[in-house]
N, C-alpha and C positions, 0 to 999 in steps of 0.2 A: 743253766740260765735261771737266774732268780723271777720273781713275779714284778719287781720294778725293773728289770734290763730289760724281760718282755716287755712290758707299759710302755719303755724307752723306744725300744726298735718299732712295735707298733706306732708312736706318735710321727716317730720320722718318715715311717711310709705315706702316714696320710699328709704328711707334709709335700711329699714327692704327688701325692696325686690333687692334691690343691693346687699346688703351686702348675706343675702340667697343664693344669684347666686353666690359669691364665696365663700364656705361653709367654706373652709381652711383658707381665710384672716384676718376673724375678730373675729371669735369663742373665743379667750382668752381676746378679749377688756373687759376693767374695765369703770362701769360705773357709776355714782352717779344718786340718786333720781331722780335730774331734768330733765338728759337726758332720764330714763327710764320713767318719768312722760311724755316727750313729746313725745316720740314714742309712746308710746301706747295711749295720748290723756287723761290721768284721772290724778285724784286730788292726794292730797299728803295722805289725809284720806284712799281712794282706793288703794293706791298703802301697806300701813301700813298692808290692809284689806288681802290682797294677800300674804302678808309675812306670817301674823300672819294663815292664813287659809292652810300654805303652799304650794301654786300655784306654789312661786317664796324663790330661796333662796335670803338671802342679808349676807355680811359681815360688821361689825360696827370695824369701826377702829379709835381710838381718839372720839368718839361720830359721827362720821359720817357715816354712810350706803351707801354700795357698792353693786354693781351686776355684774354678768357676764353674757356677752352679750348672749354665749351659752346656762344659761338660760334662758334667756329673750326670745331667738328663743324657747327651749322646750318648754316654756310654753305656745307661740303661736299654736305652731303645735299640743297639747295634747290637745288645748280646741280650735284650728277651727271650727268653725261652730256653738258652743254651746253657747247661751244665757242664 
């Protein structure tokens, strides 16, 4: 990992702990792959792996897959801790 991928995945965590702090702001944001790919820091393989395993739901609309951000937080908070 370069020193801007780092910078990247850094910015999207404080995004995730921003946004947490105001529960009510951003819970219905819509989000695509990449954004959920760089918040969380993993590949587009991982992120398919999460769907299909149920983690995380996704919407596909026109061929392209969506998230909500609300889930994106439950998923964090259901598997804190757990490697």
């Amino acid at each position: 990992m370069n020193n801007r991928d780092s910078k990247n995945a850094t910015t999207g965590l404080k995004k995730i702990v921003f946004k947490t702090d105001l529960p009510g702001q951003y819970v219905n944001d819509i989000l695509d792959k990449y954004a959920v790919m760089q918040i969380l820091n993993i590949s587009e393989r991982t992120l398919k792996n999460y769907v299909k395993d149920g983690f995380l739901r996704c919407s596909t609309i026109r061929g392209k897959s969506y998230y909500l951000y609300r889930d994106l937080l439950e998923m964090i908070e259901k598997h804190k801790g757990k490697k």
